[in-house]
ZAVO-673595 format. One record per residue (C-alpha): residue in one letter; x, y, z. Coordinates in steps of 0.02 Angstrom, whole numbers, padded with zeros to 5 digits, always signed. Each point is the difference from the previous one (the first is absolute). Layout:
AXYZ;...
This chain:
X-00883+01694+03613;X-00206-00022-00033;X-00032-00157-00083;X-00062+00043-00193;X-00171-00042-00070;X+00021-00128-00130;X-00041+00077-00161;X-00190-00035-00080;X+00035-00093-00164;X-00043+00094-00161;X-00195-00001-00020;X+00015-00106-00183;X+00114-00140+00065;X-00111-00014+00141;X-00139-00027-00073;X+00083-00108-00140;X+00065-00117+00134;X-00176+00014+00094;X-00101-00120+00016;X-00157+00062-00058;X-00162-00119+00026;X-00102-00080-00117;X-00139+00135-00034;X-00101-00080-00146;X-00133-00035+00109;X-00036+00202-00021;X+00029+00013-00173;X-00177+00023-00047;X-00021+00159+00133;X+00149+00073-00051;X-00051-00002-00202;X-00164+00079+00045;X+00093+00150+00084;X+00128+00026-00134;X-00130-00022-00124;X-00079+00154+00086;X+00127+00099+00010;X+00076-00002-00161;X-00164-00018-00110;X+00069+00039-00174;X+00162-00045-00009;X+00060+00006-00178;X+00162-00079-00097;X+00126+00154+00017;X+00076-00040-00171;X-00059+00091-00169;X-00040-00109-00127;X-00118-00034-00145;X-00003-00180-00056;X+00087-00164+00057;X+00149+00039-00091;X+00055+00176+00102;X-00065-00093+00150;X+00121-00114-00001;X+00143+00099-00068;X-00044+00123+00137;X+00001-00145+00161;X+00167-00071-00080;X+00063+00181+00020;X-00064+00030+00184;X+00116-00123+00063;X+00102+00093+00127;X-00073+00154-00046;X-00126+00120+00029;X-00196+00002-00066;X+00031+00179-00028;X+00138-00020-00077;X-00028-00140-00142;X-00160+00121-00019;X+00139+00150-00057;X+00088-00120-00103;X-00163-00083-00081;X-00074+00149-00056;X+00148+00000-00137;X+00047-00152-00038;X-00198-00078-00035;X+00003+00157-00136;X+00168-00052-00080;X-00021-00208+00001;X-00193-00032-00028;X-00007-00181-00061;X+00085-00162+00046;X+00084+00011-00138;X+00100+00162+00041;X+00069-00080+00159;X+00046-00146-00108;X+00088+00091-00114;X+00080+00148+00104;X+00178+00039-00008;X+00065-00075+00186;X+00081+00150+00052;X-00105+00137-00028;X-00128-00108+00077;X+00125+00004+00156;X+00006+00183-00026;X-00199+00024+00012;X+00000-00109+00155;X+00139+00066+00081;X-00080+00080+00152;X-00094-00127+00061;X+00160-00109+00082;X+00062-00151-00089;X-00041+00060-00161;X+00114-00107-00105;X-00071-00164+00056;X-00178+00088+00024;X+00029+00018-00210;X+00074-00181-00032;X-00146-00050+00072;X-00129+00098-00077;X+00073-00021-00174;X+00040-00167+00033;X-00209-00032+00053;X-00071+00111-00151;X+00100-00139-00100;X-00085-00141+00069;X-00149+00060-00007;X+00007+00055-00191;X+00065-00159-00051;X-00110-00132+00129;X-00141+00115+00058;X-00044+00064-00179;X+00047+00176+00068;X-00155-00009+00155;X+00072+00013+00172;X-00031-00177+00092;X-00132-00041+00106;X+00042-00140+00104;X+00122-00001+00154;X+00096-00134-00099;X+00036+00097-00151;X+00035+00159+00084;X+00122-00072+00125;X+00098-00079-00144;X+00022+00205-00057;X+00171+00058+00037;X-00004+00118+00154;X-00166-00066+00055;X-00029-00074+00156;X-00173-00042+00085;X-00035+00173+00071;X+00022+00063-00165;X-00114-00131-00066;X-00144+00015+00117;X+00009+00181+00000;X-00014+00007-00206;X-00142-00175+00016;X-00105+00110+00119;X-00001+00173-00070;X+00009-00031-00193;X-00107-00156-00004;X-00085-00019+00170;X+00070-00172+00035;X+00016-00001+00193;X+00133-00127-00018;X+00096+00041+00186;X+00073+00142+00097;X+00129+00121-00060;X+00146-00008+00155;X+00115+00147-00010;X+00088+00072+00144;X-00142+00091+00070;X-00119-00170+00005;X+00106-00091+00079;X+00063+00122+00131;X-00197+00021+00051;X-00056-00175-00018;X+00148-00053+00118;X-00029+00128+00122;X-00187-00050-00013;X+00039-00171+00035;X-00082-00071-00156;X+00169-00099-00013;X+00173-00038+00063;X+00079-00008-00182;X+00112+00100-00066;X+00006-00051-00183;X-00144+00091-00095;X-00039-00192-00103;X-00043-00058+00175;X-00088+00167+00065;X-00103+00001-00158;X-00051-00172+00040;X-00050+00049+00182;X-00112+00155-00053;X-00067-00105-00154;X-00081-00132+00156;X-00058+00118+00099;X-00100+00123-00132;X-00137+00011-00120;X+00064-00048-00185;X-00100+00172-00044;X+00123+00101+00142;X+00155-00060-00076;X+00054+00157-00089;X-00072+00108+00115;X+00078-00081+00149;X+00169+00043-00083;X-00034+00170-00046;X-00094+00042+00187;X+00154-00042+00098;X+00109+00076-00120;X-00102+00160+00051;X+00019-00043+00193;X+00176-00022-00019;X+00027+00143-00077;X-00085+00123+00092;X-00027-00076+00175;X+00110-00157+00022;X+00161+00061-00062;X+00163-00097+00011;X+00078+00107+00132;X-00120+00076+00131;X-00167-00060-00041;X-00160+00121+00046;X-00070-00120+00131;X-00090+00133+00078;X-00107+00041-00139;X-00026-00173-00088;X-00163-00078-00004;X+00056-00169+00044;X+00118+00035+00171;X-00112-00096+00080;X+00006-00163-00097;X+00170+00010-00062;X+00127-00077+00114;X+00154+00079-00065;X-00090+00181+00069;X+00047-00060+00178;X+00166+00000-00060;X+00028+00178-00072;X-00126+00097+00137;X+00147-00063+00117;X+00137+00044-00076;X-00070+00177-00092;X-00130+00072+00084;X-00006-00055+00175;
């Protein structure tokens, strides 16, 4: 009987359990080619002042852009002030949030926040990481996403799944808790890239280096990233 092939491990807890090499020492090269190729990247979420900016990233959690976009486009014309968070009835709150995935503690939260806020914040939406932090439901992705794009306070880097997927595979660190990958990005960037460090891999992620079977081929960077090495192997050679 023919001896059998040992089977190749699954291409994500390879590369988990790989070790990938410090890269830092290319960060700079790398930023310049992502900056080029993604030139105007934009926030994806609809908003129009701090407020439905952060209502809107508390929502995104485990959810999509698009769809917190579907759901805003209601709920910032039925709850337009602080106040009517503050003072909303729980469950129909629930109800309006209901399609974006954990919508009951999505609405603790926000009510919970719009409370604070009226009663410490004089009804104005934070602007520190401190304060916003202490908000129910707000963590520091939240809060740097809301500092950067409603006050332009470039306060650190906004780490959701798709940042620290990239930055990994980039090996701009070997963490794997987005505190410490913030931390790693914040050393090795400009204060003034911050936010659009976060929101330029985001992009990448998305559309080129995606969770399972990442475009290698066609990504700018193959040649300085030394995860690409990995994938060409296992996908496309």
């Amino acid at each position: 009987m023919p001896e059998r092939k040992p089977e190749k491990p699954y291409m994500q807890d390879f590369v988990s359990e790989y070790d990938i090499p410090d890269n830092t020492q290319n960060f700079d090269r790398i930023w310049t080619l992502l900056k080029e190729e993604y030139p105007d990247v934009k926030p994806s979420l609809n908003y129009g002042n701090p407020l439905e900016l952060l209502v809107a990233t508390v929502l995104s959690a485990q959810s999509t852009d698009v769809q917190i976009n579907k759901v805003t486009e209601k709920l910032f014309k039925k709850y337009r002030t602080v106040e009517d968070y503050a003072i909303a009835d729980l469950r129909e709150l629930e109800n309006d949030l209901y399609s974006t995935g954990f919508y009951k503690t999505k609405a603790k939260n926000i009510k919970a926040a719009a409370q604070i806020i009226v009663e410490k914040y004089n009804g104005e939406v934070p602007s520190t990481m401190e304060e916003l932090i202490s908000l129910p439901g707000v963590g520091r992705k939240t809060a740097n996403i809301v500092l950067a794009r409603a006050f332009g306070i470039a306060e650190g880097v906004a780490v959701d799944t798709h940042v620290k997927r990239v930055s990994r595979r980039l090996g701009f660190t070997k963490n794997s808790d987005p505190v410490k990958i913030e931390k790693d990005l914040i050393s090795l960037a400009r204060k003034e890239d911050l936010d659009s460090i976060s929101m330029t891999l985001i992009y990448h992620g998305r559309k080129v280096c995606q969770a399972k079977k990442p475009k290698c081929p066609s990504c700018v960077v193959n040649q300085l990233c030394p995860s690409s090495v990995i994938f060409m192997t296992r996908y496309y050679l």
